[in-house]
C-alpha positions in Angstrom: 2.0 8.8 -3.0 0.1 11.4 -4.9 3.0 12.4 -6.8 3.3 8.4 -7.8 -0.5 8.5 -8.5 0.0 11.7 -11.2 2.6 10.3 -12.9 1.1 7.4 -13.7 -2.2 8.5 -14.6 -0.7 10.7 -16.8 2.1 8.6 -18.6 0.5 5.1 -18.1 1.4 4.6 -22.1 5.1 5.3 -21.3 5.2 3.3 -18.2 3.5 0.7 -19.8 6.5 0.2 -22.4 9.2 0.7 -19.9 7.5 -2.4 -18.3 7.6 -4.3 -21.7 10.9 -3.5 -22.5 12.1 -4.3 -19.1 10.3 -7.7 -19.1 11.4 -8.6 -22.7 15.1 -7.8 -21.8 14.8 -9.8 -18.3 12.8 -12.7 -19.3 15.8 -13.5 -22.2 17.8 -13.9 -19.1 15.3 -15.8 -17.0 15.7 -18.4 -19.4 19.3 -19.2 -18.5 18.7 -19.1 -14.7 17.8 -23.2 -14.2 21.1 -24.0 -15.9 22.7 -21.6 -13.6 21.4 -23.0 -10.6 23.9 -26.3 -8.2 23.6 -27.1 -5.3 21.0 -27.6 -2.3 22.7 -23.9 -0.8 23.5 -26.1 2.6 27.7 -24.5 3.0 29.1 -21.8 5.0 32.3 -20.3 4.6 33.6 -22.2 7.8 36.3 -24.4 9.1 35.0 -27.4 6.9 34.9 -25.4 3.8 38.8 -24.4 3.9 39.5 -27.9 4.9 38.0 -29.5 1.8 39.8 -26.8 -0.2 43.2 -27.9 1.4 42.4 -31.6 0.6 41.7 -30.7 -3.0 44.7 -28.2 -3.4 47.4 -29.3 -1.2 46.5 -33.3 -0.7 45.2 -33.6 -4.2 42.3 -35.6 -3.0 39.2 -35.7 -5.3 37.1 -32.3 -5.7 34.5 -34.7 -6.8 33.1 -38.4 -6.7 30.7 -40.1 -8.6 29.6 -43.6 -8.0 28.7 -46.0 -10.9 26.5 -48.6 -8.9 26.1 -52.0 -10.7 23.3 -54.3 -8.9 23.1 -58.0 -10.4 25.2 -57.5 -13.3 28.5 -59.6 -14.9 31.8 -59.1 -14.1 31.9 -58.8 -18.1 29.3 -55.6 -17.9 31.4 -54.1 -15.3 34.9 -53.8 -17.1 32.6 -52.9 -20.6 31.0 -49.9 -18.4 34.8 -49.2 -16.7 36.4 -49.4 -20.2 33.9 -47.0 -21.9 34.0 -44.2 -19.0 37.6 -44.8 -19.4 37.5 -44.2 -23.3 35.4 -40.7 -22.5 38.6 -39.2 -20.7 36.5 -37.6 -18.0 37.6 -38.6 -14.8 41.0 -37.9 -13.0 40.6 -41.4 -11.6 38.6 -44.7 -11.8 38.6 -47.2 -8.9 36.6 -50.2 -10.2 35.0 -53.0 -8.5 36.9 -55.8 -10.1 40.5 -54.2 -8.6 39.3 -53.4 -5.4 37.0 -56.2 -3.5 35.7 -53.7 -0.7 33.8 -52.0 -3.6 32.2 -55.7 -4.2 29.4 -57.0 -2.0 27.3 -59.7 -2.7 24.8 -58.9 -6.0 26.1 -54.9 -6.0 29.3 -54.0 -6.5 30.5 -49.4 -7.5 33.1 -47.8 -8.9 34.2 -44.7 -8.0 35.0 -41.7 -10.4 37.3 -39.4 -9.2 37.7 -35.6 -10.5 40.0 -32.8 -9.3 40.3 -28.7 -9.7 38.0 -27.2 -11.6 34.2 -28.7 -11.3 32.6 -26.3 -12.6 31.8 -28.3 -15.6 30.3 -31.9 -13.3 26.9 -30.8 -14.8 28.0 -32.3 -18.1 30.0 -35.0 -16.9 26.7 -36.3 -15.6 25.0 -35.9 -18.6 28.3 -37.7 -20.6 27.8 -40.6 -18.3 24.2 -41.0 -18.3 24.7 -40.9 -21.9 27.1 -43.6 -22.4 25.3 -46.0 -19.4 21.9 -45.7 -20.6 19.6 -48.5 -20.9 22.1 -50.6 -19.4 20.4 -52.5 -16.9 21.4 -52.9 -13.4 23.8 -49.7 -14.3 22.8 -46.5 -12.3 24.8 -43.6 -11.8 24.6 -41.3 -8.4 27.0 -39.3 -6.1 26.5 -35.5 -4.9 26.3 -33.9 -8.8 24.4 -36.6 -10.0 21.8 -35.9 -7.1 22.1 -32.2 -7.3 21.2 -32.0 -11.2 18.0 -34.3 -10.4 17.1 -32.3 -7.3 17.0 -29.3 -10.2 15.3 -31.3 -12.9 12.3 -32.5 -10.3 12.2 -28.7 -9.1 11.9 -27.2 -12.5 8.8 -29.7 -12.6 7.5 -29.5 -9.5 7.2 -25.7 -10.6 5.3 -26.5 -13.6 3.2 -29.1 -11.4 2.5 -26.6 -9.2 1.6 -24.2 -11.5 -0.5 -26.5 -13.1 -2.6 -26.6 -10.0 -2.2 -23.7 -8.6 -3.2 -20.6 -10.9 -6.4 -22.5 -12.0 -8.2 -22.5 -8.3 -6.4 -19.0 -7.8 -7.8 -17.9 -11.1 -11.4 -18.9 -9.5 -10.6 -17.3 -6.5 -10.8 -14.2 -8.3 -13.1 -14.7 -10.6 -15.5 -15.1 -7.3 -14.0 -11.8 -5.6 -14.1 -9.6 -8.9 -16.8 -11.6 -11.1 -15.1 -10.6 -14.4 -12.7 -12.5 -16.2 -10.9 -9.3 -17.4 -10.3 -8.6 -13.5 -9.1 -12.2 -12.6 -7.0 -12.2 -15.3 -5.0 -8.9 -14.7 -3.4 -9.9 -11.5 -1.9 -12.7 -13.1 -0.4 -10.9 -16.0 0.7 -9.0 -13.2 2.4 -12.1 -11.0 3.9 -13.6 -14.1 6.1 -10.0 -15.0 7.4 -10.3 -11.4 8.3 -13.6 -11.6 10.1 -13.5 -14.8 11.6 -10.1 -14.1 13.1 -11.6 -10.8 14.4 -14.3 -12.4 15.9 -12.7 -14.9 17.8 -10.4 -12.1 19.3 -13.3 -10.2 20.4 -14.7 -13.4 22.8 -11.3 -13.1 23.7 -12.3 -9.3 24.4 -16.1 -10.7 28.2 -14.3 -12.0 28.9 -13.4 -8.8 27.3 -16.1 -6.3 26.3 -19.7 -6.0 22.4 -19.9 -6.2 20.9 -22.8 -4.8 18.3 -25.1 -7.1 15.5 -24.3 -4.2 15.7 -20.3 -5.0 13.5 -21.9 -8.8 10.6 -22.9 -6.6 10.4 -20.4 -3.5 10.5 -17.1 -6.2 7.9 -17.9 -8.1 6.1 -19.6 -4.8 6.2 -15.9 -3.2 6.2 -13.8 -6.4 2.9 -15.0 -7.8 0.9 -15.1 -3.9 2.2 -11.6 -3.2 1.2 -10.2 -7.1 -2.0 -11.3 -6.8 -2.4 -10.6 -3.2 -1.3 -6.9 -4.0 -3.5 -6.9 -7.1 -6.7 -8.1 -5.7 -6.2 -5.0 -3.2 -5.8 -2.5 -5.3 -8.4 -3.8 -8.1 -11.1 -4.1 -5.1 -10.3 -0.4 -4.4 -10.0 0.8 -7.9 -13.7 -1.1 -8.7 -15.2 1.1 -5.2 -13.6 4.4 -6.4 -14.9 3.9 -9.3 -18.5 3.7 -8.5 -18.2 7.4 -7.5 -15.1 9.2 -9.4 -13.7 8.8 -12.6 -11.3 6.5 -13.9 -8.4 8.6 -13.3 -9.8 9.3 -10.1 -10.5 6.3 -9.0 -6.8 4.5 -9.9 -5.1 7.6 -8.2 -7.1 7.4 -4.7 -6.9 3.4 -5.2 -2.6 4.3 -5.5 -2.7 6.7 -2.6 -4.6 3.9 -0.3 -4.1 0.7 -1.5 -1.3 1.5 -2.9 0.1 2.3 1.0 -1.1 -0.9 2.3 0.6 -2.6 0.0 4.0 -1.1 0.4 3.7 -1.2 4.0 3.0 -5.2 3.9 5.9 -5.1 1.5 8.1 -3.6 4.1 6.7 -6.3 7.0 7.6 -9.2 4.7 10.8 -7.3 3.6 12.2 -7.5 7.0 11.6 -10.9 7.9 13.7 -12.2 4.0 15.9 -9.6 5.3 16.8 -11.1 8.4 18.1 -14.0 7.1 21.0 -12.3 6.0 22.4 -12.8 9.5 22.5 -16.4 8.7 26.0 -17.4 7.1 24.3 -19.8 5.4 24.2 -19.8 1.4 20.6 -21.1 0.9 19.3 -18.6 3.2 21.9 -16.3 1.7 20.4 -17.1 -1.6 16.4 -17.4 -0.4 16.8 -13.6 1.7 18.2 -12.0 -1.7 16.0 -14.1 -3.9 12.5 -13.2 -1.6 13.2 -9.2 -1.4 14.0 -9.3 -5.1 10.1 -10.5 -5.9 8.9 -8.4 -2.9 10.6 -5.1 -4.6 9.6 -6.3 -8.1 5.3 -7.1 -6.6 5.3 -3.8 -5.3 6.8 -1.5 -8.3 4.4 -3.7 -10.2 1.5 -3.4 -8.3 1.7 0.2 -8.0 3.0 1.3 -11.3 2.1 -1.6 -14.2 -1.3 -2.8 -12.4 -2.7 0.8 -12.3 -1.4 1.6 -15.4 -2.9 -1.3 -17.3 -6.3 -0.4 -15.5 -5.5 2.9 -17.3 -5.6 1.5 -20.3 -8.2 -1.0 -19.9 -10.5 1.9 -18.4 -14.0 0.0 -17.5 -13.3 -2.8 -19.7 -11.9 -4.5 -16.2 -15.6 -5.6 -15.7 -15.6 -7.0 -19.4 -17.1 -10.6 -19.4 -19.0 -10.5 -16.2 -19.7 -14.3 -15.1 -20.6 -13.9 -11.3 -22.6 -10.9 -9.8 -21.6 -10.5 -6.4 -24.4 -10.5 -4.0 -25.3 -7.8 -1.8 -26.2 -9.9 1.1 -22.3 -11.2 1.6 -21.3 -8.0 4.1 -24.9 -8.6 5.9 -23.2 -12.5 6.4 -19.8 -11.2 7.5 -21.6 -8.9 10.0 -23.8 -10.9 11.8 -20.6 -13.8 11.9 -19.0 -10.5 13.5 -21.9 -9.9 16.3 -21.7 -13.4 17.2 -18.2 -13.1 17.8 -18.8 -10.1 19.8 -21.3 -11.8 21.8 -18.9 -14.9 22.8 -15.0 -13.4 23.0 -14.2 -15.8 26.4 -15.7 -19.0 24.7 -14.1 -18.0 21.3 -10.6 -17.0 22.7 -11.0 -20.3 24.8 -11.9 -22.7 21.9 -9.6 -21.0 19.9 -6.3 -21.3 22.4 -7.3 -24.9 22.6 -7.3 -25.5 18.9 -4.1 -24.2 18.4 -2.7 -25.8 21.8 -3.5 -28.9 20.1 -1.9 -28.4 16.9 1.7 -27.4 19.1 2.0 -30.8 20.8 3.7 -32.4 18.0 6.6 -30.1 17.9 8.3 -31.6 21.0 8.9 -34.4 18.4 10.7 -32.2 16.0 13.8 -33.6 14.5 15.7 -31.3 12.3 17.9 -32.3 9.7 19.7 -30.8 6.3 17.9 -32.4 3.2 20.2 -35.2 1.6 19.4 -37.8 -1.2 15.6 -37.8 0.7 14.6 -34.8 -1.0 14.5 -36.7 -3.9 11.4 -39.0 -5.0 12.1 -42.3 -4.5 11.5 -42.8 -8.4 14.7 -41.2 -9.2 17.6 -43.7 -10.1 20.6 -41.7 -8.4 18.3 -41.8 -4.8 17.8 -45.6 -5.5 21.6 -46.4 -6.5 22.7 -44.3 -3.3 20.4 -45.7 -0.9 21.1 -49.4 -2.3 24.7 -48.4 -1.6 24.0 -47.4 1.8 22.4 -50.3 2.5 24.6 -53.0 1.6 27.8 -51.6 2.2 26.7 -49.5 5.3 27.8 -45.8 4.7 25.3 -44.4 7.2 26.7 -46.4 10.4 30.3 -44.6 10.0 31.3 -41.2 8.8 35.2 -39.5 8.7 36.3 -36.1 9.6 39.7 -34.9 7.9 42.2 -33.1 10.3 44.5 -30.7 9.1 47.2 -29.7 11.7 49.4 -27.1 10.5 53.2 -27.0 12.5 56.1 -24.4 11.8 58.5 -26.3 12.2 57.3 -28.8 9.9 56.4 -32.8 11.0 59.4 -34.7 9.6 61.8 -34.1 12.3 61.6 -36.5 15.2 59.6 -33.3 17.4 57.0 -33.3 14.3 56.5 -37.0 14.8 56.3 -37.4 18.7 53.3 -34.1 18.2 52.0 -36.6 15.5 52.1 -39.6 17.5 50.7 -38.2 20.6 47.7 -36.9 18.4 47.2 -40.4 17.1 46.8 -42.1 20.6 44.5 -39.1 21.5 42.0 -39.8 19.1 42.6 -43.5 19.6 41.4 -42.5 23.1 38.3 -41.2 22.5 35.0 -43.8 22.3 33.8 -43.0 19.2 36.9 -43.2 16.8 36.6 -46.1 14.8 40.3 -45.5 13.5 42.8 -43.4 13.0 45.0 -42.7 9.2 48.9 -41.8 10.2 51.8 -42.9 8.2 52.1 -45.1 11.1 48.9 -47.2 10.9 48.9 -46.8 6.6 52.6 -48.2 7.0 52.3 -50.8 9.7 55.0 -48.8 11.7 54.4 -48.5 15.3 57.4 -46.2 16.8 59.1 -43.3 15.9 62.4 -45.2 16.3 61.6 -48.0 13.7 60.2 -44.8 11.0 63.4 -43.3 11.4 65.7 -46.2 11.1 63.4 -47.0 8.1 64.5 -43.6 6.4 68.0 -45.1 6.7 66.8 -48.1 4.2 67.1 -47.0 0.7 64.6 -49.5 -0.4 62.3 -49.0 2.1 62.8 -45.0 2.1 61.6 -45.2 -1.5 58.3 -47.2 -0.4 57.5 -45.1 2.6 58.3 -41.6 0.7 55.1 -41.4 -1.4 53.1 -42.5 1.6 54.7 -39.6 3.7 53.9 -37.5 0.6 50.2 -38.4 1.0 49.9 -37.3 4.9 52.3 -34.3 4.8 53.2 -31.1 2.8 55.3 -28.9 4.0 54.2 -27.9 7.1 50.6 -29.1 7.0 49.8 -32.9 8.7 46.3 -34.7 7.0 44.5 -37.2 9.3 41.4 -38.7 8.3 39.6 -40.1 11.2 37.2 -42.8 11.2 33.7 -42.5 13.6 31.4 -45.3 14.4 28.7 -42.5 14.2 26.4 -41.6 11.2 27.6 -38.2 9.8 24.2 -36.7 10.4 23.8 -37.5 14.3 23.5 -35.0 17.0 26.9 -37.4 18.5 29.0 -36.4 15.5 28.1 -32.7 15.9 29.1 -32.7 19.2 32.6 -34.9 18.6 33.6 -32.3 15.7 32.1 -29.6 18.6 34.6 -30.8 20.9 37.9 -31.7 19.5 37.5 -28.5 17.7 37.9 -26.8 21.3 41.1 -29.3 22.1 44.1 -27.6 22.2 46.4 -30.2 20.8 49.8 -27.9 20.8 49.0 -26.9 17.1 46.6 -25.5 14.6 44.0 -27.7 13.6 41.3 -27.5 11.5 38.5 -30.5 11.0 36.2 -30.6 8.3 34.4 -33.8 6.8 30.1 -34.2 7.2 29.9 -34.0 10.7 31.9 -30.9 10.5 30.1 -29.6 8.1 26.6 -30.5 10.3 28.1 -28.8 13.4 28.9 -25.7 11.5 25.3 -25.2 9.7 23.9 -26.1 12.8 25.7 -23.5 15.2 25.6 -21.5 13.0 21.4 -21.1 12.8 20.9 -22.0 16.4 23.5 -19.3 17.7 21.8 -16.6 14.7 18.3 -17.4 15.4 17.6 -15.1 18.3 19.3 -12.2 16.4 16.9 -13.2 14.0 13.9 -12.9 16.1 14.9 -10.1 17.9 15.0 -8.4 14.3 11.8 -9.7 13.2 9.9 -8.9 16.4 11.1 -6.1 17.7 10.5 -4.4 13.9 7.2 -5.4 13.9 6.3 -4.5 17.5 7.7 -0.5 16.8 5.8 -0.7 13.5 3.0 -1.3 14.5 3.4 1.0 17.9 4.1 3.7 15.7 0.9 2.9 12.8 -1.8 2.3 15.6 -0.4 4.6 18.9 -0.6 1.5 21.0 1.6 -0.5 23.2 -1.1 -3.8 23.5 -2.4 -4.1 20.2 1.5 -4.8 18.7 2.1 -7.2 21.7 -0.8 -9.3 20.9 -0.3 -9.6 17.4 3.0 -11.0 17.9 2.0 -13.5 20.6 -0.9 -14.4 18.4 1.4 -14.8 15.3 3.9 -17.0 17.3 1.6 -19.0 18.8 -0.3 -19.7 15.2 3.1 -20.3 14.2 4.1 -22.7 16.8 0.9 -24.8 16.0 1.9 -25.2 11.9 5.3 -26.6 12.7 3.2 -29.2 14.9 1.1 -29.7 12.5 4.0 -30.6 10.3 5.6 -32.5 12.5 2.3 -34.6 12.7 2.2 -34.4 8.7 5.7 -35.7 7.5 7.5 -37.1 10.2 4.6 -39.4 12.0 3.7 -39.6 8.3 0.0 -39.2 7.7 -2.6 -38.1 4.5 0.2 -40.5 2.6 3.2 -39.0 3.0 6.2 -40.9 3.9 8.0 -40.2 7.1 10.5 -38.0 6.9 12.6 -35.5 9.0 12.0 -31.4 8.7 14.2 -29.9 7.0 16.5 -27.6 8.7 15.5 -24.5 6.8 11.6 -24.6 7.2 11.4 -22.9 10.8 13.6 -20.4 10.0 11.9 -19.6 6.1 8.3 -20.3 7.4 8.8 -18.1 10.7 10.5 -15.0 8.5 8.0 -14.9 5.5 4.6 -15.6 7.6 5.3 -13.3 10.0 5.0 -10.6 7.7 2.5 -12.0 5.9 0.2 -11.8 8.5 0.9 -8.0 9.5 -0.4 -7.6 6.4 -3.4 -9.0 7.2 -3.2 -7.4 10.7 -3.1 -3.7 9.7 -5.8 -4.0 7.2 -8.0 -5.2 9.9 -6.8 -3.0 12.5 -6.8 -0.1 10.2 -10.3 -0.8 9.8 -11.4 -1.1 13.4 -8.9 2.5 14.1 -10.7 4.3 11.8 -14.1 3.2 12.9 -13.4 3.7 16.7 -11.5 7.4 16.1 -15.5 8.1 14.4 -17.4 6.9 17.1 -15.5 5.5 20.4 -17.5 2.5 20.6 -15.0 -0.2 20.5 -17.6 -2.8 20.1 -19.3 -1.2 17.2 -15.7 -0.5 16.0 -15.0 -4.0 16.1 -18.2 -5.3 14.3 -17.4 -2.8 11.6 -13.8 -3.1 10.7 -14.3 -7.2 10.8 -17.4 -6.4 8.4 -16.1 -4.4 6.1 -12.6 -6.1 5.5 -13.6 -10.0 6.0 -14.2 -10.7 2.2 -10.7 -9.0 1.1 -8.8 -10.8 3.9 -10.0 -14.4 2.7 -9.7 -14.0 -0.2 -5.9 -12.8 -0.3 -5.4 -15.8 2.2 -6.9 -18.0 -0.1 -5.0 -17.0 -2.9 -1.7 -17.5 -1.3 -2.9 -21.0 0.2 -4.0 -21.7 -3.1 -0.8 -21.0 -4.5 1.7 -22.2 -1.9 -0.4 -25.0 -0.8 0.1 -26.1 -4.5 3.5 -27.2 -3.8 2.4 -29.5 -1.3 1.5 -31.6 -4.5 5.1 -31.9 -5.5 8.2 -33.8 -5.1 11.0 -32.2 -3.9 10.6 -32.5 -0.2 11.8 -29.4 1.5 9.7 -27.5 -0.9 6.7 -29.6 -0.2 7.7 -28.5 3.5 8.2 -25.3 2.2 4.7 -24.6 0.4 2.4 -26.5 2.7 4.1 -24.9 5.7 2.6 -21.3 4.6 -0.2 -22.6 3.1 -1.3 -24.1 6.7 0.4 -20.8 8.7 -1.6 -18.6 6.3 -4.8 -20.8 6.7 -4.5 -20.8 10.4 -3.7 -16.7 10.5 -7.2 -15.6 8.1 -9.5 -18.1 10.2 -8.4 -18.6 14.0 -6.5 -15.5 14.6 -7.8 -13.2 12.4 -11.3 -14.1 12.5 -11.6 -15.5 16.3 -9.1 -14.0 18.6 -8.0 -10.4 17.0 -12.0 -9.6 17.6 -12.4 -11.2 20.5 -9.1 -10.1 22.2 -10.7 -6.3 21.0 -14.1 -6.9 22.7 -12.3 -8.0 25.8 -9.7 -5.2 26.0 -12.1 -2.7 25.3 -10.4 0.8 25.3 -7.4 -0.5 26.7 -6.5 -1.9 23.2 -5.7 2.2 22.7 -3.5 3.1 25.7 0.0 4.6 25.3 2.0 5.7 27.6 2.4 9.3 28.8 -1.0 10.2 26.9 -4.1 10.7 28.5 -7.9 10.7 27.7 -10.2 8.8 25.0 -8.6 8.2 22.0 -10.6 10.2 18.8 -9.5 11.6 15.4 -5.8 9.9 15.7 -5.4 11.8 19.0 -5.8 11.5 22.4 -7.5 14.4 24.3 
């Protein structure tokens, strides 16, 4: 690091305009990245996907619906709305209400817009629609794309919601850790460059990938917390050095120390985004690339821009003092840490309990992948699709498409005995609603009477394009009908099992319980490669920074444990639905994002106390007096780089978009219960009670002093 340190002492000017270019040139691009942005990020390249593509391609089934829902409206405002879509030329195909009486219930009534190939361009269909519908009353457009682009419109303001709310409290958060508005100012500056300059990078990964809408609110979610986190660090070191060395001094020790600790915490969070690369899942896919983008972009910023802007502000960083800190605060800290010492049993038993309490709830835990409820129930396309779903009931059945691929083809009477015998199969099975054949779709029951039909000119010409519809070439379509909602844990395990069956052919299923099963497997059977990733990093880590076998173990059972109580806690938040919030499911992404960014998170928050209580004991051997010190002297930093990243997660707790309300107040509570409970109850108290033991290693002998054991 001292190298690092020199150079930018010495060329702070020219790093400073590399950093301006750079931010410039990326922030032209950052502006394109929310158009860029489809899609929740909830597909895998899986069975499901390839079927959808076959339907699409080889069935010419729609690529794309979109539902115009009419509620209490004329027949007369129905054909105007059908004849002015019609009259925009946008859709492949219309079915309308007034043709079709299934699409007619009651006071509601849809029509249904069908587009094939490319889709690339739905976005603006949408817009084209709304356009020509608007202010039409009882006239509301929905489907998937219609969804999707409100999903992105609520996130880009939940972003500027939380922002709103957000950088104000963290702003005074650092005001009342520096007491200068020149220093609470900087580590913004410093969060904002990252969070630009990352966007502006995955606009460049938008050519070559899908990004999901959720990627706008997580960057800049984890971007600004860490910047500032990183900043308040290094600016508390830089304003120590500088009480003793000079200014160039005093940033080049604050580089070579706090400058470690940050990248080291950098590398702790690093792994856990990292790990969700194993996932074959886009959003986490997207969220992994996303989150070590900002991590990379924190740290080069916090240990190049940040110093070299102190540099250049040289002791003006202490400009516009408002708040003097007082003297007495480490006298506080120190007698809280004493008392601690005093109690560890009681503390470690309070403690245990507190957290035992918050896990109950998570025996309740009902995961799902966010639909229409991530939206607020003030937008129109969630009101049209749940109205929909209520009257004509498209929750109580789902279908799953079957593609069965012969090589000798299924025209030939040995193609339809294989196709008949599938039929009756699935006819079998409990849950199947009904079966789509040429046979049922043409009222023919044998394979005799479709033959002998062939021989019928007249009815050969009727039955052709029907045949058309099921087969090509040597591929067989089936759409089956379930009397189970798409979303169950029953239709998971039906597409589970006849996925297994060996029906005498290739098959391939896709459809929504398809597509459930395969996100599903595909995080349960990846989750403990994920942990073993995550854990077993952290333990060697830390085994190799402190020389000690117990002090890793406990941090990890600590950390899972804290983390075990805020998933019950959210559990007990959003789906018994408490402080006002409706109930609602988890999402199926929160473990898995809350688990791999908090994790390391709080090693960050471990080695700087650790650290601490290391160097301390290597000085004197009194783990006690170790103890009472390290907690002392780093107490004040650790809050308040907790409280900024509450302050600036916990934000998004205020907004709409459900999963990233689940998102933001899951690490605002993990963080919360990490810097109080663990970090300020049991890591001490576990220390007292362990006593030298916390030290031992194996094959090394003798009290531990200086780094060494002799």
């Amino acid at each position: 690091m001292q190298w690092l340190s020199n150079i930018v002492t010495r060329y702070y000017k020219s790093v400073l305009s590399l950093w301006l270019v750079l931010f410039i040139a990326l922030a032209v691009l950052a502006i394109r990245l929310p158009s860029l942005l489809e899609g929740d990020g909830f597909s895998t390249d899986g069975e499901h996907q390839r079927v959808m593509e076959e339907l699409t391609d080889t069935f010419d089934l729609p690529a794309e619906t979109l539902f115009i829902v009419f509620d209490q409206v004329s027949n007369e405002t129905i054909q105007q709305t059908i004849s002015e879509m019609e009259d925009l030329q946008i859709a492949e195909s219309i079915q309308s209400p007034l043709n079709d009486p299934t699409l007619f219930k009651d006071h509601v009534a849809y029509a249904m817009f069908h587009f094939s190939g490319d889709t690339a361009d739905i976005t603006e269909v949408v817009d084209k629609i709304r356009n020509a519908i608007d202010g039409e009353k009882g006239v509301t457009l929905t489907g998937g794309a219609a969804i999707n682009k409100d999903i992105n419109v609520a996130s880009q303001k939940d972003l500027a919601s939380a922002e709103a709310i957000g950088i104000p409290i963290a702003i005074i958060v650092l005001l009342l850790a520096f007491g200068s508005v020149f220093a609470a100012f900087v580590p913004l500056v410093v969060g904002i460059v990252t969070v630009v300059s990352t966007f502006g990078i995955m606009t460049l990964f938008s050519e070559t990938m899908n990004l999901s809408i959720f990627v706008l609110n997580i960057i800049p979610m984890l971007g600004l917390a860490l910047s500032i986190d990183f900043a308040l660090l290094l600016i508390n070191r830089y304003k120590e050095e500088r009480l003793k060395n000079s200014i160039v001094d005093a940033v080049q020790t604050s580089i070579q120390t706090a400058g470690r600790s940050i990248i080291f915490s950098a590398v702790c969070v690093f792994i856990g985004l990292g790990a969700m690369l194993v996932m074959k899942v886009e959003i986490f896919q997207n969220l992994a690339l996303g989150g070590m983008l900002v991590v990379l972009m924190a740290v080069l910023a916090s240990i190049t821009l940040l110093p070299s802007l102190l540099m250049l502000m040289k002791d003006r960083i202490n400009k516009w003092t408002i708040i003097r800190v007082k003297p007495g605060a480490s006298t506080r800290w120190r007698n809280f840490a004493a008392f601690v010492m005093k109690r560890p049993v009681s503390l470690v038993v309070v403690a245990l309990l507190i957290l035992g309490i918050g896990i109950i709830p998570v025996k309740d835990m009902k995961l799902t992948i966010p639909q229409v409820d991530s939206l607020p129930l003030s937008y129109d396309s969630r009101q049209a699709y749940e109205l929909m779903d209520k009257e004509f009931g498209f929750g109580e059945k789902s279908t799953v498409y079957m593609i069965a691929e012969r090589n000798d083809g299924w025209e030939n009477t040995d193609g339809l005995e294989v196709m008949k015998k599938i039929e009756e199969q699935l006819l079998e099975d409990k849950h199947v609603d009904s079966v789509n054949t040429i046979f049922s779709a043409s009222n023919i029951s044998t394979i005799d009477q479709w033959e002998q039909s062939l021989q019928i000119p007249e009815v050969k010409a009727q039955v052709t394009p029907l045949l058309e519809s099921f087969v090509q070439g040597n591929k067989l379509l089936i759409p089956v009908t379930l009397d189970l909602n798409g979303s169950s844990d029953e239709a998971q395990d039906w597409a589970r099992e006849w996925s297994k069956k060996d029906l005498g052919v290739d098959m391939m299923l896709g459809g929504q319980p398809k597509f459930n099963q395969e996100i599903f497997d595909e995080i349960f059977n990846k989750v403990g490669l994920l942990l073993a990733i995550i854990l077993g990093s952290t333990f060697i880590i830390l085994m190799i920074a402190f020389r000690s076998i117990l002090i890793p173990l406990k941090a990890i059972i600590m950390n899972i444990i804290g983390l075990s109580s805020t998933f019950g806690i959210l559990v007990y938040i959003f789906q018994y639905g408490h402080f006002g919030i409706e109930e609602t499911t988890i999402a199926l992404i929160i473990p898995v994002i809350v688990f791999s960014l908090v994790f390391g998170l709080s090693m960050d928050y471990e080695v700087f106390l650790i650290s601490r209580i290391q160097e301390e004991y290597s000085k004197s051997l009194n783990n006690t007096a170790a103890t009472i010190e390290g907690l002392t002297s780093t107490s004040k930093v650790i809050t308040s780089a907790a409280l900024i990243m509450i302050v600036i997660t916990g934000a998004f707790a205020f907004t709409d978009v459900m999963p990233v309300k689940q998102i933001g107040l899951g690490i605002a509570i993990a963080v919360a219960i990490d810097a109080s409970i663990i970090r300020l109850l049991l890591v001490p108290s576990l220390m007292k009670l362990f006593g030298k033991w916390n030290w031992w290693m194996p094959f090394r002998k003798g009290p531990y002093k200086a780094g060494k054991w002799h």
